[in-house]
Predicted model as a PDB file, atoms N, CA, C, CB and O in Angstrom, pLDDT in the B-factor column:
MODEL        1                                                                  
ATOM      1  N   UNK A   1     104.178 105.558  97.442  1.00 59.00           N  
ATOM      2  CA  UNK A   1     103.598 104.551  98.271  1.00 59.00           C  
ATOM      3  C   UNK A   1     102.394 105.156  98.978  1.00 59.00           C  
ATOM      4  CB  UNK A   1     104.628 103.996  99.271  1.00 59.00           C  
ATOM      5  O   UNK A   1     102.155 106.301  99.362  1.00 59.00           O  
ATOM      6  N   UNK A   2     101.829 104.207  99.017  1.00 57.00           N  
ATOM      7  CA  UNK A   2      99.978 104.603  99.834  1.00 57.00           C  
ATOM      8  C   UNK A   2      99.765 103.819 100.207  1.00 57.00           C  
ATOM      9  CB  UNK A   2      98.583 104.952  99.203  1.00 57.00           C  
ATOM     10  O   UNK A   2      99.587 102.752  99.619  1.00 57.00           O  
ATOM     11  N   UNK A   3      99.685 104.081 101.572  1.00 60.00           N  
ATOM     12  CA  UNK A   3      98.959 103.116 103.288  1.00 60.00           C  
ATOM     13  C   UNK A   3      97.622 103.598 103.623  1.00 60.00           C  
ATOM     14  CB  UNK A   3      99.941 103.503 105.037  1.00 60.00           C  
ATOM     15  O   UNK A   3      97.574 104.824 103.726  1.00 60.00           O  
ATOM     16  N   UNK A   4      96.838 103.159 103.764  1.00 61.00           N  
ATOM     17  CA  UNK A   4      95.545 103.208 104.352  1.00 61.00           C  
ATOM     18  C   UNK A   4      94.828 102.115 105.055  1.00 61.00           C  
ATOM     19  CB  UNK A   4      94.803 103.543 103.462  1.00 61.00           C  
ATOM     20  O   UNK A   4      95.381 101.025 105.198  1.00 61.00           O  
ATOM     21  N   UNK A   5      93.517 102.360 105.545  1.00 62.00           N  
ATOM     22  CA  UNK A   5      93.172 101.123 106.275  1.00 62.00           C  
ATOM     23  C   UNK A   5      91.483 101.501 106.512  1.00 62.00           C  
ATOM     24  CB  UNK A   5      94.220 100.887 107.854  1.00 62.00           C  
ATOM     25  O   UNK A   5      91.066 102.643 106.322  1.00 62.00           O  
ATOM     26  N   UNK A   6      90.734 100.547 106.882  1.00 61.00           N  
ATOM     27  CA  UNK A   6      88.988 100.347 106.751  1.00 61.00           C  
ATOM     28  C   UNK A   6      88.638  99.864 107.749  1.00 61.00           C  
ATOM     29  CB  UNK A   6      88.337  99.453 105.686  1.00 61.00           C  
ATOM     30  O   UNK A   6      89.212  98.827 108.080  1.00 61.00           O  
ATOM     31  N   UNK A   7      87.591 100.396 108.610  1.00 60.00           N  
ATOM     32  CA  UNK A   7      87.221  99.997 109.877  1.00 60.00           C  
ATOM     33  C   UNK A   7      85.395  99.730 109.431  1.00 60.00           C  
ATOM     34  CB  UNK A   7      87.698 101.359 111.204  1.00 60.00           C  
ATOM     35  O   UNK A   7      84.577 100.253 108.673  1.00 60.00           O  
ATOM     36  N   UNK A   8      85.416  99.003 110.069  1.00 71.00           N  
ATOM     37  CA  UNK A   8      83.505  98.724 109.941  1.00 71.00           C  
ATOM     38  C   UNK A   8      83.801  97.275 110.793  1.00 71.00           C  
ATOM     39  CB  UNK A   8      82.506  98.422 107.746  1.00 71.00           C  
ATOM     40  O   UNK A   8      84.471  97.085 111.809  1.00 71.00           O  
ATOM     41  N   UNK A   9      83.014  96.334 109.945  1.00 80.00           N  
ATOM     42  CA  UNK A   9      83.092  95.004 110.096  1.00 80.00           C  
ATOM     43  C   UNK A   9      84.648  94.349 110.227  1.00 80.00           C  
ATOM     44  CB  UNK A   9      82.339  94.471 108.934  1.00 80.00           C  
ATOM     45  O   UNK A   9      85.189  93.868 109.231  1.00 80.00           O  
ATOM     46  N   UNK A  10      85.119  94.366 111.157  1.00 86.00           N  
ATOM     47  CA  UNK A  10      86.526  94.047 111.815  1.00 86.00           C  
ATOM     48  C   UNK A  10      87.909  95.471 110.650  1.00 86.00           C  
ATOM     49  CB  UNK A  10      86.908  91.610 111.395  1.00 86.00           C  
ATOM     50  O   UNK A  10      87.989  96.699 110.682  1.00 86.00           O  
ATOM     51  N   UNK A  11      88.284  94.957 110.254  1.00 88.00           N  
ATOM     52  CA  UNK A  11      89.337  96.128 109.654  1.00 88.00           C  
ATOM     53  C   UNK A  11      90.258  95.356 108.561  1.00 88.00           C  
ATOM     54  CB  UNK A  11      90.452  96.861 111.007  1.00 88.00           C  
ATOM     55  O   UNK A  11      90.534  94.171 108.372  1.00 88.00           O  
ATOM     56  N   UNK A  12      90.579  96.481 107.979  1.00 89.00           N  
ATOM     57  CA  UNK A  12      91.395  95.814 106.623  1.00 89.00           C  
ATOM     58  C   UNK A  12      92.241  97.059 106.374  1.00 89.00           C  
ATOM     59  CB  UNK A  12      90.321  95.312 105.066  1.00 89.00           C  
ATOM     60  O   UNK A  12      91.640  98.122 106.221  1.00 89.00           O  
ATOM     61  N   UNK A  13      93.631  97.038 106.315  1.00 90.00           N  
ATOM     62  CA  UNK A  13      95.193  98.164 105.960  1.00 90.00           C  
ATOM     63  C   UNK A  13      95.438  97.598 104.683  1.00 90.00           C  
ATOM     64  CB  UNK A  13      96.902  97.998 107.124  1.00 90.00           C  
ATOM     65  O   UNK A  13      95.680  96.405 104.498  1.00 90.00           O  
ATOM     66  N   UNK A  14      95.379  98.388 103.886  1.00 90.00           N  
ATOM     67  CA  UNK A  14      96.153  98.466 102.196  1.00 90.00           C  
ATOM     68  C   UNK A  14      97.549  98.893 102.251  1.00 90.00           C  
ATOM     69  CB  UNK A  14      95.415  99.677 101.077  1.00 90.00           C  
ATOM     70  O   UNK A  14      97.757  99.751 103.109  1.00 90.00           O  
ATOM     71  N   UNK A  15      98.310  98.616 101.735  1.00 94.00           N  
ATOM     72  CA  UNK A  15      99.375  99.075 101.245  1.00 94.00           C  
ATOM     73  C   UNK A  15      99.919  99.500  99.448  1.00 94.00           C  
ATOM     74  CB  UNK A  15     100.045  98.145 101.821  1.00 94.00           C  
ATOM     75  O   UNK A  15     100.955  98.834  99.475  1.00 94.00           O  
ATOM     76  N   UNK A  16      99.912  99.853  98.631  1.00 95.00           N  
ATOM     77  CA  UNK A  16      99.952 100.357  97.653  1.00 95.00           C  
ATOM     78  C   UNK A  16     101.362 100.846  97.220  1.00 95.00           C  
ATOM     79  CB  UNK A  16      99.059 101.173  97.733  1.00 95.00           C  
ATOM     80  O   UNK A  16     101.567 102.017  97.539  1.00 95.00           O  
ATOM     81  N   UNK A  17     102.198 100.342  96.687  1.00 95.00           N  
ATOM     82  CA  UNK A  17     103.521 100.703  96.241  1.00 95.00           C  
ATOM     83  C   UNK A  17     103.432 100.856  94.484  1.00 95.00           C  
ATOM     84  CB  UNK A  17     104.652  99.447  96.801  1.00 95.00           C  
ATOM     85  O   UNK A  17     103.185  99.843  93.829  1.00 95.00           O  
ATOM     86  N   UNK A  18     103.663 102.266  93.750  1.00 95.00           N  
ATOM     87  CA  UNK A  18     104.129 102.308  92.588  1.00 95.00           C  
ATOM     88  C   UNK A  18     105.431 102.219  92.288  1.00 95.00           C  
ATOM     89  CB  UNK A  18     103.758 103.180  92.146  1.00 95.00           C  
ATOM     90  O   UNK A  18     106.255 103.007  92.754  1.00 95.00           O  
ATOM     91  N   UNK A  19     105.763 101.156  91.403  1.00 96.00           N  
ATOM     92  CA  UNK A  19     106.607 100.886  90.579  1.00 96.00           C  
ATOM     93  C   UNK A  19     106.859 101.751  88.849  1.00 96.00           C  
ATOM     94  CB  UNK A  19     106.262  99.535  90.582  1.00 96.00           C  
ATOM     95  O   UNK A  19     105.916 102.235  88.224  1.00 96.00           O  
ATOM     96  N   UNK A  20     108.374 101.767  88.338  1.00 95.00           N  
ATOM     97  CA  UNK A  20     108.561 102.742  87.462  1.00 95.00           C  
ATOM     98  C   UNK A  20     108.118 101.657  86.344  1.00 95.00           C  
ATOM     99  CB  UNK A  20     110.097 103.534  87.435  1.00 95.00           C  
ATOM    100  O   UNK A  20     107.454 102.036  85.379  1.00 95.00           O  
ATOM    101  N   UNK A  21     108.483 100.347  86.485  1.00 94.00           N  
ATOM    102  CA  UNK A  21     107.789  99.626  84.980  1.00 94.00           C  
ATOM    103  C   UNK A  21     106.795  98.423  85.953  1.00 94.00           C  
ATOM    104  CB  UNK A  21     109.396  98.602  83.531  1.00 94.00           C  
ATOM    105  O   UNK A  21     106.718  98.295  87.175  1.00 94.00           O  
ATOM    106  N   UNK A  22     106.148  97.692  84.891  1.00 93.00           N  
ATOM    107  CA  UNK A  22     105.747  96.941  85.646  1.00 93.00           C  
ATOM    108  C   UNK A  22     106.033  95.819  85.715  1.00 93.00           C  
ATOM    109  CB  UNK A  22     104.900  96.979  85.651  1.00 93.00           C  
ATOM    110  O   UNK A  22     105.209  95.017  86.153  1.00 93.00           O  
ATOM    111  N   UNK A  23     107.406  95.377  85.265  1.00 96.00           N  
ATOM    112  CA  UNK A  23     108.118  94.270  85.741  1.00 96.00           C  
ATOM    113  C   UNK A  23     108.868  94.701  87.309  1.00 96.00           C  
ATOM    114  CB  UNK A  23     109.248  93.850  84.500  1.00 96.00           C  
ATOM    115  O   UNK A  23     109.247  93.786  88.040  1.00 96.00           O  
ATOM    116  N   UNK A  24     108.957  95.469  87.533  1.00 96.00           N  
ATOM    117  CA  UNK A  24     109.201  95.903  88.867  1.00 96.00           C  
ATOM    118  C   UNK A  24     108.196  95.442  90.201  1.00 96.00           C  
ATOM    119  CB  UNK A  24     109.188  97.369  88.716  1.00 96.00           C  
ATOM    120  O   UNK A  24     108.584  94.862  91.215  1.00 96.00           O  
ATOM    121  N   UNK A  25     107.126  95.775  89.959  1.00 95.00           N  
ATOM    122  CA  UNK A  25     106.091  95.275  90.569  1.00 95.00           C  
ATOM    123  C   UNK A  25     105.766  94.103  90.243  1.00 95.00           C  
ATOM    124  CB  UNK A  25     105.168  95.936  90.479  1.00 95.00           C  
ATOM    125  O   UNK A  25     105.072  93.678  91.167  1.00 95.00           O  
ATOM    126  N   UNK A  26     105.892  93.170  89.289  1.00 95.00           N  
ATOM    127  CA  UNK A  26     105.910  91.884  89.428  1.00 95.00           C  
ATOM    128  C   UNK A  26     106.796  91.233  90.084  1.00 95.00           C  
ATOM    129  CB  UNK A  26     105.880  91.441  88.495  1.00 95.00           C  
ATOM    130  O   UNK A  26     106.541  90.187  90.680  1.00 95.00           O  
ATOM    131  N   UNK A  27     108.098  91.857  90.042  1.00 96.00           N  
ATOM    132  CA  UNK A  27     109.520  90.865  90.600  1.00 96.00           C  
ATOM    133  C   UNK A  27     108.964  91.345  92.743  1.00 96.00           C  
ATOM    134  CB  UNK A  27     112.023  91.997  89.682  1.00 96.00           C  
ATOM    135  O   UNK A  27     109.438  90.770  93.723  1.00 96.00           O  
ATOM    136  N   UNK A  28     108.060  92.330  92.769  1.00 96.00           N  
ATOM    137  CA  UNK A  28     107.787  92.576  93.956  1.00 96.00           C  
ATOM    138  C   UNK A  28     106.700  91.269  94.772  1.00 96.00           C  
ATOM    139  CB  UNK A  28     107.198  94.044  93.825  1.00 96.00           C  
ATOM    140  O   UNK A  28     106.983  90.517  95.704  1.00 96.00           O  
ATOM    141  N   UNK A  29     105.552  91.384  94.065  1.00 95.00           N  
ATOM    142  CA  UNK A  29     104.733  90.603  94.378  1.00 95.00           C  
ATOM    143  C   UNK A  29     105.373  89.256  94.346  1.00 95.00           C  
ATOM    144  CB  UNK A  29     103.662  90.785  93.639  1.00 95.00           C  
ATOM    145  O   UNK A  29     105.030  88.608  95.335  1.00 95.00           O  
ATOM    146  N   UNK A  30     106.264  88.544  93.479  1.00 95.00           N  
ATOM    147  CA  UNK A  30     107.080  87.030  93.790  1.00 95.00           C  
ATOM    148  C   UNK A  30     107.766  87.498  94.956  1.00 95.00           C  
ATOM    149  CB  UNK A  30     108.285  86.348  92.508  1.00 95.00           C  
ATOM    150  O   UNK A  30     107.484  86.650  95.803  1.00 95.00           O  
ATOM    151  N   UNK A  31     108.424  88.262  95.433  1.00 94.00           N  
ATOM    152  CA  UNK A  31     109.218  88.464  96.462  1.00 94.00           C  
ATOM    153  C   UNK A  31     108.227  88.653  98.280  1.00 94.00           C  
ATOM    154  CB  UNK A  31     110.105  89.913  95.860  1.00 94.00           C  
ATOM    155  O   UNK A  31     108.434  88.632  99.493  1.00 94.00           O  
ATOM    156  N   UNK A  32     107.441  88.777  97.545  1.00 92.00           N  
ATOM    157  CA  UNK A  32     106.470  89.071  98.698  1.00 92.00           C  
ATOM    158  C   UNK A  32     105.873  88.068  99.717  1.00 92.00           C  
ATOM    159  CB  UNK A  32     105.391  89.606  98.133  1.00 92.00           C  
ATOM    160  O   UNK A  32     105.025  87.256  99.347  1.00 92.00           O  
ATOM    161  N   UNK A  33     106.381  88.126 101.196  1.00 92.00           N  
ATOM    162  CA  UNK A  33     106.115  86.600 101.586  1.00 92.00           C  
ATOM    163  C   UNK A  33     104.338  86.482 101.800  1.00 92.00           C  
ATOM    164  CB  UNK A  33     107.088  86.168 103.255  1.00 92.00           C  
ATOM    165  O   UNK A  33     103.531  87.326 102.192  1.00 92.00           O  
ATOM    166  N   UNK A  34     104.170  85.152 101.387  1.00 90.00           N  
ATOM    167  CA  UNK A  34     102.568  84.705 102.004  1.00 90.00           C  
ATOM    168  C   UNK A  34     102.498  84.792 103.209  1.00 90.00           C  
ATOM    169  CB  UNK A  34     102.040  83.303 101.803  1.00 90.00           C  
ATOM    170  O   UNK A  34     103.470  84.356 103.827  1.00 90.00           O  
ATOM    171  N   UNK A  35     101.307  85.399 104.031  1.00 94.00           N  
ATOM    172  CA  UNK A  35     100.896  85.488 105.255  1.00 94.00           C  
ATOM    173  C   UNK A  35      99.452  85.283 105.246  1.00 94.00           C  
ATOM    174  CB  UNK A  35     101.297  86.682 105.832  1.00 94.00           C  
ATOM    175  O   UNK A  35      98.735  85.416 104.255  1.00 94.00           O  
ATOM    176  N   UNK A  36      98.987  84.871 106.693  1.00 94.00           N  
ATOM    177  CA  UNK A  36      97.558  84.690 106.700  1.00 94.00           C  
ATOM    178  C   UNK A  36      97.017  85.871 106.936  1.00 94.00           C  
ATOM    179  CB  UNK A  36      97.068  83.753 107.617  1.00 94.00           C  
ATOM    180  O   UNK A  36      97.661  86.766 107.483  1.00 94.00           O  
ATOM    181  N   UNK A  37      95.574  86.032 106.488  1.00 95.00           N  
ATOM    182  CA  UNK A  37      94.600  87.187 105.858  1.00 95.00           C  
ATOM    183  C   UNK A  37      95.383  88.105 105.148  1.00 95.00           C  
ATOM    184  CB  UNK A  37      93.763  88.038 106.932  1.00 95.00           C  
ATOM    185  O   UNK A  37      95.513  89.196 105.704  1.00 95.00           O  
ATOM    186  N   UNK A  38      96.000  87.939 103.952  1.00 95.00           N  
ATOM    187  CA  UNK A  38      96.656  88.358 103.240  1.00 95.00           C  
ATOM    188  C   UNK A  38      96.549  88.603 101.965  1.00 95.00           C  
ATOM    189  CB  UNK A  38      97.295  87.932 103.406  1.00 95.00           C  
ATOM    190  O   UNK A  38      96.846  87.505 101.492  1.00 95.00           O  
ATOM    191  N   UNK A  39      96.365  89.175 101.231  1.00 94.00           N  
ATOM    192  CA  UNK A  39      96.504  88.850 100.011  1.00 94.00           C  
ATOM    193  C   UNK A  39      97.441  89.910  99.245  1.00 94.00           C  
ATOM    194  CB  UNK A  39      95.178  88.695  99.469  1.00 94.00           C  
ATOM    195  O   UNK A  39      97.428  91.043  99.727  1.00 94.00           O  
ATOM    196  N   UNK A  40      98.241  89.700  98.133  1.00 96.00           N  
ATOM    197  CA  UNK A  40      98.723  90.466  97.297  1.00 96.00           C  
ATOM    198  C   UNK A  40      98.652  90.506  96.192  1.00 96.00           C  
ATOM    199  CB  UNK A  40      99.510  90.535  97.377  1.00 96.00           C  
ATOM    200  O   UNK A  40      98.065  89.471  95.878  1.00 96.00           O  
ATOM    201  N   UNK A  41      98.916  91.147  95.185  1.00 95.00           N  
ATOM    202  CA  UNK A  41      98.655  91.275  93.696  1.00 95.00           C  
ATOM    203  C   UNK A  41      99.249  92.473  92.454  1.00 95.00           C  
ATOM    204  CB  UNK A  41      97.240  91.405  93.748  1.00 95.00           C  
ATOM    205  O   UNK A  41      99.226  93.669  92.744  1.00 95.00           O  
ATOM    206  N   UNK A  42      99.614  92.144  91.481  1.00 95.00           N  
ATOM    207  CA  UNK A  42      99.618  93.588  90.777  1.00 95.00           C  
ATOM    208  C   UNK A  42      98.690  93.999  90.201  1.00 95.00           C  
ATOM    209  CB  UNK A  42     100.438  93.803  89.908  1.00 95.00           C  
ATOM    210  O   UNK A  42      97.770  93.207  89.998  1.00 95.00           O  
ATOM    211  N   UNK A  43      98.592  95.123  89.810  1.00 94.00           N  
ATOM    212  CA  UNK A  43      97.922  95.738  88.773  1.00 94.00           C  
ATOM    213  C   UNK A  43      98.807  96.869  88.172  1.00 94.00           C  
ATOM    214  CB  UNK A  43      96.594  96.247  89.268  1.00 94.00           C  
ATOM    215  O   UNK A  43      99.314  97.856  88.705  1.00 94.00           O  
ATOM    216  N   UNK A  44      98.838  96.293  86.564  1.00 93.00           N  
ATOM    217  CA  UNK A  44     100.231  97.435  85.965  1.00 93.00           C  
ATOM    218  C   UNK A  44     101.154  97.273  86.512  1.00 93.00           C  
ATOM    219  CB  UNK A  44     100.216  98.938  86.073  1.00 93.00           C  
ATOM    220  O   UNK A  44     101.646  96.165  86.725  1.00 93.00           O  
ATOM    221  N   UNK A  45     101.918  99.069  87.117  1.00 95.00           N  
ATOM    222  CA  UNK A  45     103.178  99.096  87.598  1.00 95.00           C  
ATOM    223  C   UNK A  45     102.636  98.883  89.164  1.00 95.00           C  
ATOM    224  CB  UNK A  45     104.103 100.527  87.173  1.00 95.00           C  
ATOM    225  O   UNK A  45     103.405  99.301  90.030  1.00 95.00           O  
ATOM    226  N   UNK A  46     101.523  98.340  89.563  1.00 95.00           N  
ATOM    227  CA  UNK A  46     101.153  99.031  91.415  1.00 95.00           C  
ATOM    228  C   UNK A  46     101.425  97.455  91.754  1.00 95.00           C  
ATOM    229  CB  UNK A  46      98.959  99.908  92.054  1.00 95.00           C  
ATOM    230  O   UNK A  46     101.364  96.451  91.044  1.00 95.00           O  
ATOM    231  N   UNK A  47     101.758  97.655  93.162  1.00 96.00           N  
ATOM    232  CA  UNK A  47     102.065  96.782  93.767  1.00 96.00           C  
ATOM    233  C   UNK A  47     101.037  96.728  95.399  1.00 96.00           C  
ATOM    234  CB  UNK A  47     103.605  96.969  93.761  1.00 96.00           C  
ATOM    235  O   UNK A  47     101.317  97.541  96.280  1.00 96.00           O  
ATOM    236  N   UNK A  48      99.939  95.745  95.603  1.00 96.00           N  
ATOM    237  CA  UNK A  48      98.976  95.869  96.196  1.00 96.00           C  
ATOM    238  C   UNK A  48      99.129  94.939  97.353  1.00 96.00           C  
ATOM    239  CB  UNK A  48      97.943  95.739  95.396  1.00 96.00           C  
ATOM    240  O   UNK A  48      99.383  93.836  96.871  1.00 96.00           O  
ATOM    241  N   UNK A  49      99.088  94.859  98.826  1.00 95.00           N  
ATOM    242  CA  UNK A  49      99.122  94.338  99.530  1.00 95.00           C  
ATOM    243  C   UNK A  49      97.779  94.843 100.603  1.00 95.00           C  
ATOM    244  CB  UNK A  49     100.400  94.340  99.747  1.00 95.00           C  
ATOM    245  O   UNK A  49      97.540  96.026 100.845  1.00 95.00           O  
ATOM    246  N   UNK A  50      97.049  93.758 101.125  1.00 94.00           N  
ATOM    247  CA  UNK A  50      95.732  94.081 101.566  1.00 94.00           C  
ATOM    248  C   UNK A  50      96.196  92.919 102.592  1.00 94.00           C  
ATOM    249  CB  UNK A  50      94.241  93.986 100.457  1.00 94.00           C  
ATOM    250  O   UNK A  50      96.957  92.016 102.243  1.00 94.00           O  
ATOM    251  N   UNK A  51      95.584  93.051 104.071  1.00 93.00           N  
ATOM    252  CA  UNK A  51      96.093  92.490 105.455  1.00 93.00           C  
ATOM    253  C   UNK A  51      94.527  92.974 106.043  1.00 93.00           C  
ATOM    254  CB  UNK A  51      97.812  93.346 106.290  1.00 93.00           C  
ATOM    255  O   UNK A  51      94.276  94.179 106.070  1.00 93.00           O  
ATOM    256  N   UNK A  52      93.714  92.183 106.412  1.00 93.00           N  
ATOM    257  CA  UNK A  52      92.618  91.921 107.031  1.00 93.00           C  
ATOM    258  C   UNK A  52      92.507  90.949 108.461  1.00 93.00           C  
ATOM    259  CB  UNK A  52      91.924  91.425 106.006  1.00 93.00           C  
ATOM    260  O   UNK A  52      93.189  89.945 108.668  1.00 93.00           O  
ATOM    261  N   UNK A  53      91.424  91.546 109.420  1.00 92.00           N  
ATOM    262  CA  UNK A  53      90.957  90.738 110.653  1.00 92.00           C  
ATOM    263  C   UNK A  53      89.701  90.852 110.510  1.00 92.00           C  
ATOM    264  CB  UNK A  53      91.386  91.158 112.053  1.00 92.00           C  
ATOM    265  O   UNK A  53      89.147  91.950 110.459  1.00 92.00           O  
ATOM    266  N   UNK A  54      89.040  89.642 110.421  1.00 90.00           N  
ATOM    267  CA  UNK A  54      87.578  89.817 111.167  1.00 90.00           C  
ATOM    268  C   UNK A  54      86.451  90.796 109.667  1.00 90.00           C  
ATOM    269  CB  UNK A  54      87.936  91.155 113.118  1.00 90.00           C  
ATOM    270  O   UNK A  54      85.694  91.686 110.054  1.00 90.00           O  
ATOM    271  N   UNK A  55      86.478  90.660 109.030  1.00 89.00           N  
ATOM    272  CA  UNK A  55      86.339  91.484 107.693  1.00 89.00           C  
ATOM    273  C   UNK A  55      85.511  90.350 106.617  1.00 89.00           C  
ATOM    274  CB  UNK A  55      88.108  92.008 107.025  1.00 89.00           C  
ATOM    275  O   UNK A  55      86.054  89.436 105.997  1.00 89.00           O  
ATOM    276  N   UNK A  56      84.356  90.634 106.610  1.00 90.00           N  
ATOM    277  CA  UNK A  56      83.270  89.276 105.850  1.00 90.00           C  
ATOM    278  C   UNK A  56      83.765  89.479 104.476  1.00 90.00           C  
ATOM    279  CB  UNK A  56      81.208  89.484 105.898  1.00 90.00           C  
ATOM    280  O   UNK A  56      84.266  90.534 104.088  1.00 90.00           O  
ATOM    281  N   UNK A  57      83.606  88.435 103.766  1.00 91.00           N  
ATOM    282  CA  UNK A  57      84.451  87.769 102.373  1.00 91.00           C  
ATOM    283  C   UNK A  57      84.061  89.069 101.771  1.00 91.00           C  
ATOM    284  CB  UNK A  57      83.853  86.073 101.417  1.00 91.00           C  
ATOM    285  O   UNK A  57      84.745  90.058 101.507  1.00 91.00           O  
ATOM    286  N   UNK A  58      82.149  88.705 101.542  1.00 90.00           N  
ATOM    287  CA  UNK A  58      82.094  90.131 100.480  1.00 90.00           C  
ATOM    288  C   UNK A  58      82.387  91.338 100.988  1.00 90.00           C  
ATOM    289  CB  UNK A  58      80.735  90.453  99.884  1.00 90.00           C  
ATOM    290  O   UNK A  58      82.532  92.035  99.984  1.00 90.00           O  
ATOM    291  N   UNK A  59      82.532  91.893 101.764  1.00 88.00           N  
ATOM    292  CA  UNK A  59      83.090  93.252 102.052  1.00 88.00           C  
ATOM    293  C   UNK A  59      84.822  93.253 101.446  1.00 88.00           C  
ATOM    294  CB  UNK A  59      82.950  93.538 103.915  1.00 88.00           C  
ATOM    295  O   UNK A  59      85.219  94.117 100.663  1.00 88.00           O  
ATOM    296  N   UNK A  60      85.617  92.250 101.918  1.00 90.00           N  
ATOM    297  CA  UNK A  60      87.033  92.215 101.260  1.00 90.00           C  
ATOM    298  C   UNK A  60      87.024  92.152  99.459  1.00 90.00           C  
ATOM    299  CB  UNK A  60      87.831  90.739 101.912  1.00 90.00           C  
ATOM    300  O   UNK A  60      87.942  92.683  98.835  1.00 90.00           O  
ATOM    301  N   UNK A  61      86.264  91.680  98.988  1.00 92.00           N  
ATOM    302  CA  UNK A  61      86.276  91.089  98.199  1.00 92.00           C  
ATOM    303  C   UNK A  61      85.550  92.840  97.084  1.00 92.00           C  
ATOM    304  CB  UNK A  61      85.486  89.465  98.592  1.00 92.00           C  
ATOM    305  O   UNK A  61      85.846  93.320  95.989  1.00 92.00           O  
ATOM    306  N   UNK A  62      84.740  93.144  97.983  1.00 91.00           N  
ATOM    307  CA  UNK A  62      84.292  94.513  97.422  1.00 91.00           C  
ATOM    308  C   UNK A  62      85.638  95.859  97.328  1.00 91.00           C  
ATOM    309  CB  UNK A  62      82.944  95.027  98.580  1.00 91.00           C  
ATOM    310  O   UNK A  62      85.991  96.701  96.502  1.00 91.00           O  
ATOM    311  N   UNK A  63      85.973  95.502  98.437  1.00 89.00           N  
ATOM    312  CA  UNK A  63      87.149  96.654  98.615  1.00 89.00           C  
ATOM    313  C   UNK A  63      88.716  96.602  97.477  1.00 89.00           C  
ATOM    314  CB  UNK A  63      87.728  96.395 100.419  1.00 89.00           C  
ATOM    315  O   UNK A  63      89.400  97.543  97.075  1.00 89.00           O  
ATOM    316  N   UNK A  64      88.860  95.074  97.220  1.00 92.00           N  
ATOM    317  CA  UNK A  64      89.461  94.361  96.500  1.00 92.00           C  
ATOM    318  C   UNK A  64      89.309  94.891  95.280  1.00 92.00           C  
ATOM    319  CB  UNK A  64      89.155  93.179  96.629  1.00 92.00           C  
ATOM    320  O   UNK A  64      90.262  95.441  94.729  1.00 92.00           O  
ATOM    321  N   UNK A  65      88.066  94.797  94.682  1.00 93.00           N  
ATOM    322  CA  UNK A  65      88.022  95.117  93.470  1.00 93.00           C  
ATOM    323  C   UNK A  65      87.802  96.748  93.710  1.00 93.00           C  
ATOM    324  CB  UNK A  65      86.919  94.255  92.652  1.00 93.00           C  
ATOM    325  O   UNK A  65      88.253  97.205  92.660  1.00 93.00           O  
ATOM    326  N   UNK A  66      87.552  97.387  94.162  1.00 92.00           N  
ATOM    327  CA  UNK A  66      87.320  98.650  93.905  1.00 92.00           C  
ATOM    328  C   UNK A  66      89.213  99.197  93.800  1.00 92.00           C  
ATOM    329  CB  UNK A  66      86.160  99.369  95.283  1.00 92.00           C  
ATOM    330  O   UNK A  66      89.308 100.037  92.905  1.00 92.00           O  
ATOM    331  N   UNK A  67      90.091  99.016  94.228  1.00 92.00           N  
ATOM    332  CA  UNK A  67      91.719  99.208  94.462  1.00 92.00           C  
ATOM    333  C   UNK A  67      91.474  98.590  92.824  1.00 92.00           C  
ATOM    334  CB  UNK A  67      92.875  98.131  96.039  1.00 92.00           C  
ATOM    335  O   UNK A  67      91.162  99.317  91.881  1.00 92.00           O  
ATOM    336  N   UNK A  68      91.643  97.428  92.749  1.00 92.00           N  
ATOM    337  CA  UNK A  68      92.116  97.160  91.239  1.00 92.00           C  
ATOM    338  C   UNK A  68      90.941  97.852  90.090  1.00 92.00           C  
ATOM    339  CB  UNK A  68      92.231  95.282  90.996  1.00 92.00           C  
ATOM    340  O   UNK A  68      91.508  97.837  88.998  1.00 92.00           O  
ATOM    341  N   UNK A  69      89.900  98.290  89.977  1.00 92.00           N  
ATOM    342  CA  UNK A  69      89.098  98.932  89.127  1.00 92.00           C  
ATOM    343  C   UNK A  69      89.870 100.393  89.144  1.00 92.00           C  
ATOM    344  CB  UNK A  69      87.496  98.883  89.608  1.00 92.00           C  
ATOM    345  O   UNK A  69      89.754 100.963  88.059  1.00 92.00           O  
ATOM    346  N   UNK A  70      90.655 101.151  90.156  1.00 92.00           N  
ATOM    347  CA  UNK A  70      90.838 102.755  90.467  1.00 92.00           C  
ATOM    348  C   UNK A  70      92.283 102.385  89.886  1.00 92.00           C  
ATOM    349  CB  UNK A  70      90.637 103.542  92.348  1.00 92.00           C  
ATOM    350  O   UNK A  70      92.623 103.228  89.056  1.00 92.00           O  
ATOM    351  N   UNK A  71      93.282 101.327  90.082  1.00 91.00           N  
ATOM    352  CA  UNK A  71      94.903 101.393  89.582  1.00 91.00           C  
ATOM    353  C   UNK A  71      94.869 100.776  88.318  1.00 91.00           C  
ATOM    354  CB  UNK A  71      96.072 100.560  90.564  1.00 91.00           C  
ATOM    355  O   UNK A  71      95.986 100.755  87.801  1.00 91.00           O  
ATOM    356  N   UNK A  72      93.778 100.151  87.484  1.00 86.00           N  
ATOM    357  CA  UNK A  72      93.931  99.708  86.440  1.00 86.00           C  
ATOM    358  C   UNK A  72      94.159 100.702  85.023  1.00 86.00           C  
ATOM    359  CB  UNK A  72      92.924  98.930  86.466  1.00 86.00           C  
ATOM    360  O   UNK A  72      93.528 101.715  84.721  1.00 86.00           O  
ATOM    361  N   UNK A  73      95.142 100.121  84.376  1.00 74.00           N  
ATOM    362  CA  UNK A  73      95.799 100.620  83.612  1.00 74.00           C  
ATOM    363  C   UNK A  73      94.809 101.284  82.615  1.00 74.00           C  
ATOM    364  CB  UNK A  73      96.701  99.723  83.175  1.00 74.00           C  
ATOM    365  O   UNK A  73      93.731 100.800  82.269  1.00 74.00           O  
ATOM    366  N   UNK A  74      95.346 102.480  82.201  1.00 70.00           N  
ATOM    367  CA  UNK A  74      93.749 103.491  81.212  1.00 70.00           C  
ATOM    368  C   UNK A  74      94.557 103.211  79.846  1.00 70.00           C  
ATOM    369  CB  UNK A  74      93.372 105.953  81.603  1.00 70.00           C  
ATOM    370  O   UNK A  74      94.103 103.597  78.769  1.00 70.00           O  
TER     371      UNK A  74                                                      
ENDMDL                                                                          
END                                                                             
């Protein structure tokens, strides 16, 4: 598991959980409740949770893809 977090333009905490297959991390992300400024997702076996305040679209949206471009499956 990997926690981190981004300060600039308001702030944004990642959370990052590897899973051993990646039906594991799928049965995670359905289990995962919706919250506001939230988003979650898989990629592969990773299990991605991103929690933002105050954080402009394209900056989330940059940080977003850079997590799924670095855990995507080789």
């Amino acid at each position: 598991m990997l926690e981190g977090g981004v300060q600039g333009e308001g702030t944004a905490d990642f959370w990052i959980c590897r899973y051993k297959v990646e039906g594991g991390a799928f049965d995670a992300v359905q289990r995962a409740r919706a919250e506001a400024q939230t988003v979650k997702f898989q990629e592969g076996s990773y299990l991605v949770l991103v929690k933002w305040s105050a954080v402009p679209k394209t900056n989330l949206t940059a940080l977003i893809r850079a997590v799924q471009k670095t855990l995507k499956p080789k």
